[in-house]
C-alpha positions as CSV (number, residue, x, y, z in Angstrom):
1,X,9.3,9.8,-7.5
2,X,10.1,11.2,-3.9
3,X,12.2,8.5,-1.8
4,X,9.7,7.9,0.7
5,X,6.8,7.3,-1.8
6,X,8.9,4.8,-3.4
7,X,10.1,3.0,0.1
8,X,6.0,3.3,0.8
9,X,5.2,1.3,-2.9
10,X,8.4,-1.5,-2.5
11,X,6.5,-1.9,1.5
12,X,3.1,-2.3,-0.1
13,X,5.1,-5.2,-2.7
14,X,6.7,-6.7,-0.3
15,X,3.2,-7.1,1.7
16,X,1.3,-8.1,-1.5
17,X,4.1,-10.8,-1.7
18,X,4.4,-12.2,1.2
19,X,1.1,-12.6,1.9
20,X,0.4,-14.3,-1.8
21,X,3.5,-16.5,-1.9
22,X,5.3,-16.6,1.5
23,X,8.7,-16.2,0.5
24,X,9.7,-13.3,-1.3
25,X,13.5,-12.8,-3.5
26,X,14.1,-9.6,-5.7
27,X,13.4,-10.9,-8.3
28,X,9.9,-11.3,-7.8
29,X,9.7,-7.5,-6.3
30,X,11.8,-6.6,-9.8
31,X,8.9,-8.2,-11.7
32,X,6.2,-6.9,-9.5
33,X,7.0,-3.2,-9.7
34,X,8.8,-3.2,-13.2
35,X,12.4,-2.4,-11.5
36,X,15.5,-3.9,-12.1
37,X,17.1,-6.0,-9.9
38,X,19.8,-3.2,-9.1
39,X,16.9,-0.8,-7.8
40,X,15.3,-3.4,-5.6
41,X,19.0,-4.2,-3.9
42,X,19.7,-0.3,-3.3
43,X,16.0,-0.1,-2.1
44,X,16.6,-3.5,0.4
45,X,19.5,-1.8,1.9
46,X,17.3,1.4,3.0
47,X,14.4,-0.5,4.1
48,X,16.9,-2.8,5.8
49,X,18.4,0.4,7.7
50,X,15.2,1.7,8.3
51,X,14.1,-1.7,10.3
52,X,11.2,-2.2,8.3
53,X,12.8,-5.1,6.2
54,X,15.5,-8.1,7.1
55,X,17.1,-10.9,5.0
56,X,17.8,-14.2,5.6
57,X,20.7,-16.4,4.0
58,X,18.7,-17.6,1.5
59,X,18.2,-13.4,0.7
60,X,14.7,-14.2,1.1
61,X,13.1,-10.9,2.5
62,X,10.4,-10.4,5.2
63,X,9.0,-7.2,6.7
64,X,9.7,-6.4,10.2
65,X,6.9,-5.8,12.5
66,X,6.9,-2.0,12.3
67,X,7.3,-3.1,8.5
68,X,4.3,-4.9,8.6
69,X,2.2,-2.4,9.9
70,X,3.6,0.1,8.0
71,X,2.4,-1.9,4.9
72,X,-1.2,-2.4,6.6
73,X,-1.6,1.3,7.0
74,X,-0.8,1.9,3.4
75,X,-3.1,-0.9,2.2
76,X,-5.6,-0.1,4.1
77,X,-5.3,3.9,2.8
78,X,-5.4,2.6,-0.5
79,X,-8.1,0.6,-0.2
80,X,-10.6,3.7,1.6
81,X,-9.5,6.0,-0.9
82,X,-9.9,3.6,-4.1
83,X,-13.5,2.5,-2.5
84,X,-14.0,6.5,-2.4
85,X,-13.4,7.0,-5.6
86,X,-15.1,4.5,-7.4
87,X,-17.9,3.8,-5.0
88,X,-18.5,7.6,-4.0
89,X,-17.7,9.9,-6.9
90,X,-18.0,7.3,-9.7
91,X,-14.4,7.1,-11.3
92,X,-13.4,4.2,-13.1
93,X,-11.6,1.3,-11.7
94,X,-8.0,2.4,-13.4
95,X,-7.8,6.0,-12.6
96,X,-9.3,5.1,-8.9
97,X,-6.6,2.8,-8.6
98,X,-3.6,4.8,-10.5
99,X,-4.9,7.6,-8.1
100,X,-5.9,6.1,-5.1
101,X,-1.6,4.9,-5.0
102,X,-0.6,8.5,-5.3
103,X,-2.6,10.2,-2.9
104,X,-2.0,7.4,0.0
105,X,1.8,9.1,0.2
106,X,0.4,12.4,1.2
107,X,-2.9,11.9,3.0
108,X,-3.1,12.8,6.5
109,X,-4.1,10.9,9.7
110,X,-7.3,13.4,10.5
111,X,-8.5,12.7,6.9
112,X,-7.9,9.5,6.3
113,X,-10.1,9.1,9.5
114,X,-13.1,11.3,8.7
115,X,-12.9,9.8,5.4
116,X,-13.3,6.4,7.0
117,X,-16.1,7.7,9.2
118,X,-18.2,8.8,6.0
119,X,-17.8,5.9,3.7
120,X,-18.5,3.7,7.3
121,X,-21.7,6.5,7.6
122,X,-22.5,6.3,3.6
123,X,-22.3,2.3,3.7
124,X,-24.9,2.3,6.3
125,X,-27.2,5.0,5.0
126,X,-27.6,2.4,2.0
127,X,-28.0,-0.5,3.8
128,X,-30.9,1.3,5.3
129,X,-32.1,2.0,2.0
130,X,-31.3,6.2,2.6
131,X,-29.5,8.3,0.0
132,X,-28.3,11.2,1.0
């Protein structure tokens, strides 16, 4: 896994985390993701470094602002790919999913954006009761 892909899925964690529980240790990234502790330390340094991540005494972790909104980009890149995917060309809920996480590393801005513009465009086509 390239290095930014995997800062990109321990920022998408940390998001899912913090906005389910509030406080967020390791540990609970460790179980999350399947790493070991070890991994999530060497991976809290980087993001620490990077500003997109701090630590309190308690080493509970929180994302920056620019972490933050690094986190809502991805989730929301996720989510209009995944909703592509299923909704659109029909895959199944797993391989959507399993997919939709490894093409939101390498998608571009211009895409991602015309790609929002025709779901938004499909979404009301059907309201209207219009299939292309």
């Amino acid at each position: 896994m390239k290095s930014n892909e995997s800062c990109e899925n321990y920022l998408k964690a940390i998001y899912e985390l913090q906005n389910r529980q509030g406080e967020v240790r390791s540990v609970d990234i460790a179980r999350m993701l399947g790493y070991s502790k070890a991994s999530v330390c060497v991976a809290m340094k980087k993001l620490t470094q990077k500003k997109l991540v701090e630590m309190n005494s308690k080493k509970e972790i929180r994302l920056t602002a620019s972490g933050e909104k690094a986190a809502a980009d991805l989730k929301k890149k996720y989510t209009l790919l995944k909703r592509l995917l299923t909704s659109v060309l029909d895959v199944d809920e797993q391989t959507a999913a399993q997919d939709a996480c490894r093409i939101e590393h390498v998608i571009s801005s211009e895409s991602l954006n015309r790609l929002e513009m025709e779901l938004i465009r499909d979404t009301q086509l059907k309201k209207a009761g219009i299939d292309k």
